[in-house]
N, C-alpha and C positions, 0 to 999 in steps of 0.2 A: 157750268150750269147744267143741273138735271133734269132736261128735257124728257115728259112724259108725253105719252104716245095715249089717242084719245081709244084706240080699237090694244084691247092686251087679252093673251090668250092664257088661263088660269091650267097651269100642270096638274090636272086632276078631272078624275070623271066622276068625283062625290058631289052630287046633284044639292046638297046641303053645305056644300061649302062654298060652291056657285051663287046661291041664293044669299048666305052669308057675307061673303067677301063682296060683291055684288051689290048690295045693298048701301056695305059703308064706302064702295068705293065712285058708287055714284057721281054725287055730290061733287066730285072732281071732274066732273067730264069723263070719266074713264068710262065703257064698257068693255064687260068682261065677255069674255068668249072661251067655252067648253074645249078643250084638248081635241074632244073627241070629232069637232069636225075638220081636223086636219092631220091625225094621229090615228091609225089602226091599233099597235101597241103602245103599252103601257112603258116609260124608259125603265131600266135593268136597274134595283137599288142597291149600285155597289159598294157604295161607299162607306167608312168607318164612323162616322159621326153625320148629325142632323146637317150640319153644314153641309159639309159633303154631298148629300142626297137632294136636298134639294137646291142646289148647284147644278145634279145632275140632272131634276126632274125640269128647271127651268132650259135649261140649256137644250133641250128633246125637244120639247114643246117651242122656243124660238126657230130650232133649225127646222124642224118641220111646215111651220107657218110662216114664219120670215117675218113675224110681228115682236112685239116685247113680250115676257114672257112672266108669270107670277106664280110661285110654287111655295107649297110648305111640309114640312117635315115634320113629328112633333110624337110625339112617345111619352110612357110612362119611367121614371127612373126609383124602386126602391132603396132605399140605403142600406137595408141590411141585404138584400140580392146583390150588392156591389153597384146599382143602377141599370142593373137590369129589372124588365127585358128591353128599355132603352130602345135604341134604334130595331128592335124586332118586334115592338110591341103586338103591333097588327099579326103579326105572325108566330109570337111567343109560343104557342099549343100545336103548333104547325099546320092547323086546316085555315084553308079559304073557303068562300061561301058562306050562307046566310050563319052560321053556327059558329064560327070562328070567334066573337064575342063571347060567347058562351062558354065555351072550351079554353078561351085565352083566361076567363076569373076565373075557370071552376082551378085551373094548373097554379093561378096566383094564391089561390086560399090555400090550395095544398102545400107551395110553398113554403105558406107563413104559418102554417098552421099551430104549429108551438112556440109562436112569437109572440112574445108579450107586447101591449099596447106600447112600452115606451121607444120600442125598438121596430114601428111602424112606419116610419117616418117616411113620407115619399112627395115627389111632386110629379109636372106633366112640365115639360119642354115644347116649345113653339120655335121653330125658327122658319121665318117668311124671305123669299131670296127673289127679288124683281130685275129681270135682265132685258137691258134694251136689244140688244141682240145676240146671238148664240156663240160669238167672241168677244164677246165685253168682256172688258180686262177690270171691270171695277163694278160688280153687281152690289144691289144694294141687299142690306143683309141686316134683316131686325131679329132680335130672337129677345123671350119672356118665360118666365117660371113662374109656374102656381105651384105654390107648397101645398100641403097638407099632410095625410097619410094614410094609409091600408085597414077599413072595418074587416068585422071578421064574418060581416054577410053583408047580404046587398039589401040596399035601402035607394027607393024611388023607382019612377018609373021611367022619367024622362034623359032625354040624353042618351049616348051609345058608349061604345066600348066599356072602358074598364069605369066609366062614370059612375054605376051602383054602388062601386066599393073606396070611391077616394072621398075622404072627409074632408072636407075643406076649411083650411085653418082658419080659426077663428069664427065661425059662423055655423058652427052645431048642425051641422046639412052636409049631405053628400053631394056629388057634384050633379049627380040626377033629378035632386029634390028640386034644385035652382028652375026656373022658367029662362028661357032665352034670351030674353032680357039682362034677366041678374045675371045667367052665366059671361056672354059676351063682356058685361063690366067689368067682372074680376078676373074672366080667366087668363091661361098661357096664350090663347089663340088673340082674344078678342086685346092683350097687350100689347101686344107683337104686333098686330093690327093698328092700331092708334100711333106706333112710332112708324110704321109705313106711311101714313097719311100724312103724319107731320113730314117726315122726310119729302115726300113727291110734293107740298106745298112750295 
């Protein structure tokens, strides 16, 4: 039996992920609770793959609090970069701080710049990793994929990161254009999400 725990401490200090995960995780009795009142750093992203990291961001945030713990990972993968920048997304252009979005599409247009449309092809990865405690031997571990692919500028206004330049299949819109609503319905995060819910059910 997987016993959920009503107080869980969410591995991250994006105040919009808070509010996000938060919202749908309500409904279950859960509240979430910010890293940040039990954690002064941020955990080391060592790891080689999405799993990995957030494996390692939940496991921080348990041993630091002594509560269950909820973390996610989630990055862009192009097919013709080999899926990169993948696990470095956030970090792709190598600056942090408020510009680091900016810098990470202005490096990804330059990438692709002599790519033709049919060789754009890209999605975003979600994987969400819920640990009862910081030696759980069997965390639970949802992960989701939104396709699409790479425009060759940025279109919309909403949304962050690399959101202005991924088309999202099927739906003539970039993932910026979406309102919060639509995005949460189709995307990587808000899928991965829905099979966490069903699971802690």
């Amino acid at each position: 039996m997987f016993t959920v725990n009503r107080k869980v401490v969410l591995a991250s200090g994006n105040a919009g992920k808070l509010a996000e995960f938060g919202q749908s995780l309500a409904p279950l009795g859960i509240e979430l609770i910010p890293q940040s009142q039990f954690v002064v750093t941020e955990a080391e992203e060592t790891g080689l793959s999405f799993v990995e990291n957030a494996i390692i961001k939940a496991r921080h945030a348990c041993a630091a609090s002594g509560l269950p713990a909820l973390a996610d990972d989630s990055g862009l993968e192009v097919d013709y970069l080999s899926g990169q920048p993948g696990i470095y997304s956030s970090r792709f252009a190598g600056l942090v701080g408020p510009h680091k979005d900016a810098a990470n599409n202005a490096k990804l247009l330059a990438e692709l710049a002599r790519v033709a449309e049919p060789q754009r092809s890209a999605r975003f990865q979600c994987v969400l990793v819920y640990m009862r405690h910081a030696n759980d031997p069997v965390p639970l571990i949802c992960q989701a994929a939104w396709e699409g692919s790479i425009l060759k500028q940025a279109q919309g206004l909403d949304g962050f990161g690399y959101d202005p330049l991924f088309a999202v299949a099927g739906m003539q819109c970039s993932a910026a254009e979406l309102s919060k609503t639509e995005k949460m319905a189709v995307s990587h995060r808000g899928q991965a999400l829905k099979q966490l819910i069903v699971a802690l059910k």
